[in-house]
VOFI-133648 format. One record per residue (C-alpha): x negated, y negated, z. Coordinates in steps of 0.001 Angstrom, whole numbers. Each point is the difference from the previous one (the first is absolute). Layout:
BEGIN
((X Y Z))
...
//
This chain:
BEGIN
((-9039 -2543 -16664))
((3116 -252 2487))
((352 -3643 -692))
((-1167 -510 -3825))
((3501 2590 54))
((2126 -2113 1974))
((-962 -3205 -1676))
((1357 1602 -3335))
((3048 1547 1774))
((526 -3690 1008))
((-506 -2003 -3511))
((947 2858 -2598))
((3848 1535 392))
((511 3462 1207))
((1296 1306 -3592))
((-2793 -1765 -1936))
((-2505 2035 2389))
((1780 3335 -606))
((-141 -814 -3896))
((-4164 -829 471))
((-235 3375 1835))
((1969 2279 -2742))
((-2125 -2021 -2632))
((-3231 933 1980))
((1296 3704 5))
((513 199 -3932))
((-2733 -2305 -1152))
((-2800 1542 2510))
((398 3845 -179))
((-2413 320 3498))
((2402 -2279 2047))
((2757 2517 -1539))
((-1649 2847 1584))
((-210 -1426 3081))
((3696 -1429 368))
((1041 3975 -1632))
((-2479 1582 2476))
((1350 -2258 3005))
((3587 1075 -1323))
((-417 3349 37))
((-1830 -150 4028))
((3296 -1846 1391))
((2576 1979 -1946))
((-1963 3112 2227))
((-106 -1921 2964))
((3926 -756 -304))
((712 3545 -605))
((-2251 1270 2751))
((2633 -2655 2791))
((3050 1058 -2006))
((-1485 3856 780))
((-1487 -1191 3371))
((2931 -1633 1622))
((2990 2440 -1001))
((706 1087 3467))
((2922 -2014 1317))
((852 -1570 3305))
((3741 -300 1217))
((413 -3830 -1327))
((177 -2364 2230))
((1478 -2665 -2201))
((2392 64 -2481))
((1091 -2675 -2697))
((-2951 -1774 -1957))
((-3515 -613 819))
((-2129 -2916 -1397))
((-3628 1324 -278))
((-2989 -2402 -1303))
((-1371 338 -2822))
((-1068 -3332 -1172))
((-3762 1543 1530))
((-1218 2719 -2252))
((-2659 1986 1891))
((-200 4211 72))
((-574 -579 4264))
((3414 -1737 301))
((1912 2821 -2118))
((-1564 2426 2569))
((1175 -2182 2496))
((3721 -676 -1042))
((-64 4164 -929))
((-888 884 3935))
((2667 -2409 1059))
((2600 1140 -2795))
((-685 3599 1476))
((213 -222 3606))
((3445 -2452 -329))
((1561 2277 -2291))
((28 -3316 -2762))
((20 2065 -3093))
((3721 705 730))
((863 -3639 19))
((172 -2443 -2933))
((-3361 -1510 -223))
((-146 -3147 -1909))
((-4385 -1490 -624))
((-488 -3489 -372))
((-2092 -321 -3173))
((-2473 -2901 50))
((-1474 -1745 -3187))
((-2878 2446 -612))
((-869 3526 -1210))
((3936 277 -591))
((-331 3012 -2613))
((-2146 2196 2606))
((1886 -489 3230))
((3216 349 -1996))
((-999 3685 -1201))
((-1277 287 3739))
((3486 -790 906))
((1476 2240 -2535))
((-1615 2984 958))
((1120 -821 4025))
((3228 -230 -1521))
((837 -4329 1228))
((841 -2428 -2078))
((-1137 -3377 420))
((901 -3372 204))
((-1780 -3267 434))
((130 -3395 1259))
((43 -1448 -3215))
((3514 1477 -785))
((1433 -2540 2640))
((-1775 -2785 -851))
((2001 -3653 -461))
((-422 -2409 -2235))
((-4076 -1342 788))
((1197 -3651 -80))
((1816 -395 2570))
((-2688 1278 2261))
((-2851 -2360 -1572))
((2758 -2366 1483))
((-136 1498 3659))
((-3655 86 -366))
((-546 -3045 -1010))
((2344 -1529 3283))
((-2081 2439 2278))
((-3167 -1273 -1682))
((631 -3718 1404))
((-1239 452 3423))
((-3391 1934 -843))
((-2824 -2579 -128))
((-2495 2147 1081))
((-740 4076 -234))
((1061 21 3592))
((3262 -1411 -575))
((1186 3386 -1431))
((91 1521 2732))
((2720 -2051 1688))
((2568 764 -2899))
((3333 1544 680))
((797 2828 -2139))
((3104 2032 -1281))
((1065 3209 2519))
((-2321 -841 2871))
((-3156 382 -1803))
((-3284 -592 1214))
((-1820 -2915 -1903))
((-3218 1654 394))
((1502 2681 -1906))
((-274 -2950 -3092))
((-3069 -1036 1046))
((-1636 2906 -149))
((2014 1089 -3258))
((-923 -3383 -1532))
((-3943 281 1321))
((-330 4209 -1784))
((1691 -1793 -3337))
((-2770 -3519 -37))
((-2501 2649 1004))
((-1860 -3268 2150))
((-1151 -620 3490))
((3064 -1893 878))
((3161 -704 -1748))
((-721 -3025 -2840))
((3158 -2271 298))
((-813 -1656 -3099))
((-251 3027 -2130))
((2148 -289 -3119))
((1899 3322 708))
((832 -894 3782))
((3872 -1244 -798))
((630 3089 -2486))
((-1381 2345 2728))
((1939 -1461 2820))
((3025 62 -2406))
((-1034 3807 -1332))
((-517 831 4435))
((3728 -946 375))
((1271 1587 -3106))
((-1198 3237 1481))
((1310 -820 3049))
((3473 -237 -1359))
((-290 3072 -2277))
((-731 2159 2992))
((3424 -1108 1504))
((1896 665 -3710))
((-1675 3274 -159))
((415 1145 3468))
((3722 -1050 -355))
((320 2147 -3314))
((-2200 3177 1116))
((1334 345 4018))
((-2366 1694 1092))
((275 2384 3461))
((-4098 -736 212))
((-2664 -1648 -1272))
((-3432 1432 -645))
((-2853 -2342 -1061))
((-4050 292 -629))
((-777 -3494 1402))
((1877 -2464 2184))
((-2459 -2829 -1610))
((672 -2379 -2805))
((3367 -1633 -956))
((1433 2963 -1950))
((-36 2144 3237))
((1079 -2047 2265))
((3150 -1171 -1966))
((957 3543 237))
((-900 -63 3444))
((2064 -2731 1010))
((2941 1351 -2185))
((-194 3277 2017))
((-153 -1344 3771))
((2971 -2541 -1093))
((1927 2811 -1041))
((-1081 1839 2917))
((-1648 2997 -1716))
((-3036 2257 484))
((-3270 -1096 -1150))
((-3429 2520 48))
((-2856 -1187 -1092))
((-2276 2754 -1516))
((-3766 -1467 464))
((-3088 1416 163))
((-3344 -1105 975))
((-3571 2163 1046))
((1474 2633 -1687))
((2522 39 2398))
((4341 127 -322))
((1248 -3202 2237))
((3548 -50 -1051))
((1947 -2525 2443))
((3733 -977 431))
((613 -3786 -995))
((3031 -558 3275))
((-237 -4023 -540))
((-2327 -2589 -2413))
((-2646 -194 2700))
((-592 4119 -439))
((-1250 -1077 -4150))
((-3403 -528 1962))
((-2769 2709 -102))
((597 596 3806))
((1966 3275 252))
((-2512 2460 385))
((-2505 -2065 2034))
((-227 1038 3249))
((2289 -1965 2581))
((-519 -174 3764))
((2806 2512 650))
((-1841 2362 -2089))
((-3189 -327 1952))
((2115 315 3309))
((1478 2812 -1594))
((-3670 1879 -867))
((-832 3056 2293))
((-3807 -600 1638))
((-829 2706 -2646))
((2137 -1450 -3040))
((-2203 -3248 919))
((-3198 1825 -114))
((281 1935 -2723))
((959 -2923 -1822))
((-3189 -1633 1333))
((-2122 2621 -1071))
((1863 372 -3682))
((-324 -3937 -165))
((-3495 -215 1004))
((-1075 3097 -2518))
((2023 -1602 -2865))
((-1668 -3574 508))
((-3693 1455 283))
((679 1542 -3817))
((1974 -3115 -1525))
((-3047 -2010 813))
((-2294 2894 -1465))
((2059 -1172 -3395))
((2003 3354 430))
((4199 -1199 -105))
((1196 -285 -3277))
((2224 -2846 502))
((-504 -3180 -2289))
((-1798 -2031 2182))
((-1709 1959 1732))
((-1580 1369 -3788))
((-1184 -3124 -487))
((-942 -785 3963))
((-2529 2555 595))
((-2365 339 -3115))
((-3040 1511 -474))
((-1771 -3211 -485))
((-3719 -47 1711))
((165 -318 3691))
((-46 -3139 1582))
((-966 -1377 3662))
((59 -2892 1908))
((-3109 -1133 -965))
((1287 -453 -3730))
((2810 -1583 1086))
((-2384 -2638 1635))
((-2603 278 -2774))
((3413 -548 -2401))
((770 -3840 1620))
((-3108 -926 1592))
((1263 618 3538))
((-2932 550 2473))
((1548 -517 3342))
((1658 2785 2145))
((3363 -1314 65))
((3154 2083 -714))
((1133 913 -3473))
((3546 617 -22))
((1686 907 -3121))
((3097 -1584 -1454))
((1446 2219 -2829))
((2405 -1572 -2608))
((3226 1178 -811))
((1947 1380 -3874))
((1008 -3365 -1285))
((3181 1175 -1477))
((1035 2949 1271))
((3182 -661 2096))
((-1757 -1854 2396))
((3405 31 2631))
((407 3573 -615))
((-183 187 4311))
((2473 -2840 462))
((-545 -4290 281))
((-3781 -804 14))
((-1106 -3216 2335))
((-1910 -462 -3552))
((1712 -743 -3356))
((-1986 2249 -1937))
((-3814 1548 546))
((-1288 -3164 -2233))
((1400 -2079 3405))
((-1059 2371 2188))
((-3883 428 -1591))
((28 -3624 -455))
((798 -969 4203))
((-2494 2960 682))
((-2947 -1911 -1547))
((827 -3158 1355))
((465 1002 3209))
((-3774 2199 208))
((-1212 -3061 -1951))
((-195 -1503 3818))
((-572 3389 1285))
((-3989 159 349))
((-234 2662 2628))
((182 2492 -2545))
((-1194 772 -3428))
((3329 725 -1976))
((58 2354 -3109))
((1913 -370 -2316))
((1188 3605 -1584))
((2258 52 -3402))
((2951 2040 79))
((-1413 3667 -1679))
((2699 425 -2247))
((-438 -3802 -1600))
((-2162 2350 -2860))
((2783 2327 -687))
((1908 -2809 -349))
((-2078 -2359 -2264))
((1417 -2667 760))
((-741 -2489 2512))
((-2697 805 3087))
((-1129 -2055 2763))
((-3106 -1601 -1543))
((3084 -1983 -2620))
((1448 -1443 2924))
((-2161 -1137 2952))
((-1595 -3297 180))
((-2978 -230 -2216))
((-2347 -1347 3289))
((251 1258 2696))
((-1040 -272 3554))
((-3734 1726 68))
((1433 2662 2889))
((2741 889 -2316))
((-1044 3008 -2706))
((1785 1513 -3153))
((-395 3744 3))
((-852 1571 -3498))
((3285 2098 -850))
((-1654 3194 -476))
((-1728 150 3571))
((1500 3452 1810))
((2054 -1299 2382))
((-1252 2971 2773))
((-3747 -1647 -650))
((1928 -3173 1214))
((1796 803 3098))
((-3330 1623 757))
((-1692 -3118 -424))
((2618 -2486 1535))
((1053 -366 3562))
((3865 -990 -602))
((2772 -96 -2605))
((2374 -2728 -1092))
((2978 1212 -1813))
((3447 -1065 -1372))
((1394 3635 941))
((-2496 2174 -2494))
((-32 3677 992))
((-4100 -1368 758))
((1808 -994 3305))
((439 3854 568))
((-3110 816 -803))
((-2027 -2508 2162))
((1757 394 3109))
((-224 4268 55))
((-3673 -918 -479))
((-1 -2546 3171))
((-460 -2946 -1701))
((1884 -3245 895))
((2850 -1023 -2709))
((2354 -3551 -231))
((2885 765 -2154))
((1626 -3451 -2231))
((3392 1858 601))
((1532 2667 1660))
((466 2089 -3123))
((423 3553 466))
((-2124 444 3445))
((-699 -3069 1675))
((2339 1052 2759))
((-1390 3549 -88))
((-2752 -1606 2964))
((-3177 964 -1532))
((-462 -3611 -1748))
((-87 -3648 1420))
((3815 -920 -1708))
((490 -3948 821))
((3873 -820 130))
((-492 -3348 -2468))
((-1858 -1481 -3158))
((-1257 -2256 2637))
((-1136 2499 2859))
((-1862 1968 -2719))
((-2086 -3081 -1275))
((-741 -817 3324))
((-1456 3095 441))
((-2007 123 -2907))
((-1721 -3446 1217))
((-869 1764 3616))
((-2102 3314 511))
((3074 2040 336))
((-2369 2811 -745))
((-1771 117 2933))
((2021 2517 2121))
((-887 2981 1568))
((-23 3217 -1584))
((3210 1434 85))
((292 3539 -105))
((3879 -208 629))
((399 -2062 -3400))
((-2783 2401 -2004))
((2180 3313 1475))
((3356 -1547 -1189))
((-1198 -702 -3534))
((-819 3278 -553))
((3377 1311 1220))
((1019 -2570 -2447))
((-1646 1432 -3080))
((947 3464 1307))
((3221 -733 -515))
((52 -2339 -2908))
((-2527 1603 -2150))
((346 3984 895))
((3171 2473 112))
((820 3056 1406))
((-1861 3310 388))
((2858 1534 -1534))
((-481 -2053 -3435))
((-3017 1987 -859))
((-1244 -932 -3319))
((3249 -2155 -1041))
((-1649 -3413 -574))
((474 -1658 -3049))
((-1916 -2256 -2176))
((-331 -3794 209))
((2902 -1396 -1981))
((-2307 -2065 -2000))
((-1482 2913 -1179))
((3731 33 -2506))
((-779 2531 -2957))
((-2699 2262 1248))
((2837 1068 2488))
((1676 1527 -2748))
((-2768 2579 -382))
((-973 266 3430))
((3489 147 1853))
((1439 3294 -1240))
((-3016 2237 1944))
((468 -1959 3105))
((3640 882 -44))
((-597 3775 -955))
((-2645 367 2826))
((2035 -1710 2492))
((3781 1118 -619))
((455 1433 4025))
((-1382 -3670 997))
((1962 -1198 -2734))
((3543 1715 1279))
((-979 -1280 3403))
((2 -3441 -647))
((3180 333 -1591))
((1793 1113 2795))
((-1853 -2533 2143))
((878 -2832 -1897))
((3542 1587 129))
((-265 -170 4020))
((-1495 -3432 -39))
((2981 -1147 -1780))
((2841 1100 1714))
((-1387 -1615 3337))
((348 -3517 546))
((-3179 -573 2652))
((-2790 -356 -2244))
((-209 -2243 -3401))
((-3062 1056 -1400))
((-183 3595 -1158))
((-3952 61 1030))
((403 -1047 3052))
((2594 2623 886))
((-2316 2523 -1382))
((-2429 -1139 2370))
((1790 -573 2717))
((1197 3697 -534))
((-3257 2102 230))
((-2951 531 2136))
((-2481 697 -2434))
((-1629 -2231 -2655))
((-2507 470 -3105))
((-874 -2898 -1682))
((1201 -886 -3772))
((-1550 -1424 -3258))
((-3930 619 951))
((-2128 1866 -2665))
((-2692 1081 2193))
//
């Protein structure tokens, strides 16, 4: 569904698909109903924030604001509305950067908040003489990798265009030869340039943003930090707020509100073992299928048990060696979203993996595809490893519950999947292809090369003692990363992929919650106006001693 949608986004023009959609509204009366029905849920939803959110702060900025909203879900209007509230932003002139899609809706969202919009397309130059930059960039890349070593406009990362150019081929690694390469390199820089012209025209005092992925966002980015201006980003993940400060280009990476070693030095003995606990309790339910995150929805089914006898039985394996589990990675979801990979993409990274275990016969090596390859319908591992391979080497059927696997395995290979988490709080050894967003956290084996880590993975880098130091950590780890304060209560949101049903289900967590609510206002208020910590979360934990944990339906 998510790509069969992004493939027509991609080949049929953004005005042609609002025309299909109005003629599916007359011509169908059902789909009318829905789209009225739908209508009628957000115009509530918008009135409930405008109702919600009256209750002003002393502004801290004045001048314009440049809020996002080129990324129309009801989760990141809750989001901007918290932060709107507790830095007094309604007083300000807020100008929204409209994207290409759903432009009547988020307009009379807008409306109703009382912003007008812009977009990037206002500022855009004449397409040619980009095609012409594009094509001169173009000249050096001879292979996928090659992208990665381009130079771009304002300082920007290129794995900010790889990764933009990956999400738009929807592949396993960027296809150099595709027909649409040079007009998306040359649309990439376009962007780039129209975040300059528009930041020049709007001056903003601060910058607010849903994402700091994809070239759109990190135009703006860039057009901010050379200008020297404010940048929040207003995130959310596990049901959880993790707005961060953007200070430089290297803070666009998903790193704020990860835990740091000053934060662990700065952890009380009973901050850390509360967070233990809380970390421990919360991992025992996500692998009972209880968090209501994407992945882990998909994760932890209730497909029939399995053991490690069916995972023998499965690929003929009758000896007692090891099984150790290497789980793949989303193909084309922002791959560098923690920063430079020693990989060019998880294709190059999946691909080494196998060749280097292909020597590896100490072990049995299983193969798992990444859960979330049926949500997205698109490509899984089974399309993309060799079609022989080594008799020790096994694909896992997608659908196998990945608790049922740890269970049955005796150690994890990961890029830097959250699995990494979950195998080390449960003692079991883990190799990580990257550092990602804990391989320094110490609860992992984190080589510091591309070469170190295939070394490894031809040696029994397994075979270590049990470390109850490493299994402790990782569940102060997920105490932090996946829980939030006591204080929160109830306040935990809904996946953001869950999009519409929010609409219905927001407005009663709001009304039920509106002391936890005001709270988190004036916290995020606090967190703001110090300069210490980047990562709203992580001042929230940092900044209480007791912990619940967050998006588990027990």
């Amino acid at each position: 569904m998510a790509v069969s949608k992004h493939f027509l986004r991609r080949l049929v023009p953004a005005s042609v698909m609002q025309l299909l959609r109005f003629l599916r509204i007359v011509l169908w009366p059902p789909a009318g109903a829905v789209v009225i029905r739908d209508y009628v849920k957000r115009i509530r939803f918008d009135n409930l924030l405008g109702d919600m959110f009256t209750s002003e702060q002393v502004p801290i900025f004045s001048g314009a604001v440049l809020v996002d909203a080129q990324w129309d879900n009801p989760n990141w209007w809750i989001r901007y509305q918290l932060l709107r509230s507790a830095l007094g932003l309604r007083a300000t002139k807020e100008v929204a950067i409209m994207g290409d899609y759903n432009k009547f809706v988020v307009r009379t969202t807008l409306n109703r908040m009382g912003i007008e919009d812009t977009s990037l397309n206002d500022f855009c130059t004449e397409f040619a003489k980009f095609e012409l930059k594009a094509e001169i960039l173009l000249k050096s890349v001879n292979a996928s990798e090659d992208l990665l070593n381009l130079t771009l406009p304002n300082q920007i990362p290129s794995f900010v265009l790889y990764d933009w150019l990956l999400k738009r081929q929807m592949g396993a690694t960027v296809n150099i030869a595709h027909p649409q390469l040079k007009r998306d390199v040359a649309t990439a820089l376009q962007r780039i340039d129209a975040a300059q012209q528009m930041f020049s025209n709007v001056s903003p005092n601060l910058v607010v943003l849903s994402h700091s992925v994809g070239i759109e966002s990190v135009a703006i980015i860039a057009a901010a930090l050379n200008a020297n201006i404010p940048i929040i980003i207003g995130h959310g993940e596990y049901g959880i707020l993790r707005y961060w400060k953007v200070c430089e280009m290297s803070d666009i990476c998903y790193l704020a509100n990860i835990p740091s070693s000053r934060d662990y030095d700065e952890l009380s003995d009973d901050q850390e073992n509360n967070l233990f606990e809380v970390g421990d309790q919360y991992i025992q339910q996500r692998l009972k299928g209880g968090s209501q995150d994407l992945g882990s929805r998909y994760a932890f089914n209730d497909n029939a048990s399995l053991s490690r006898k069916n995972v023998h039985d499965e690929f003929g394996w009758s000896d007692d060696k090891p099984i150790i589990a290497v789980y793949s990675m989303s193909w084309f979801d922002y791959p560098h979203i923690y920063g430079d990979l020693w990989f060019t993409d998880p294709l190059d990274w999946i691909s080494s993996t196998i060749k280097a275990i292909s020597d590896n016969t100490s072990a049995h090596w299983l193969l798992r595809p990444h859960p979330c390859d049926e949500w997205y319908q698109a490509l899984s591992l089974s399309d993309l490893v060799p079609q022989h391979m080594a008799p020790h080497i096994g694909l896992a059927p997608l659908r196998w519950n990945g608790s049922d696997v740890l269970t049955a395995v005796d150690g994890l290979v990961t890029l830097y999947g959250t699995a990494g988490i979950e195998y080390a709080s449960r003692g079991k050894p883990v190799l990580v292809g990257a550092p990602g967003w804990y391989g320094q956290s110490g609860f992992v084996v984190c080589p510091n090369s591309r070469n170190e880590y295939l070394t490894k993975l031809r040696s029994r880098w397994w075979d270590v003692p049990a470390n109850e130091i490493s299994k402790r950590t990782a569940n102060v780890f997920a105490g932090w990363h996946f829980c939030v304060p006591s204080w929160q209560e109830n306040f935990v949101m809904k996946d953001d992929s869950e999009q519409g049903s929010i609409y219905s289900y927001a407005p009663g967590l709001l009304k039920e919650n509106e002391a936890v609510v005001r709270r988190e206002i004036n916290t995020l208020r606090s967190w703001y106006l110090q300069n210490d910590v980047l990562g709203y979360h992580s001042f929230k934990m940092l900044n209480t001693d007791t912990y619940k944990i967050s998006n588990i339906v027990v």
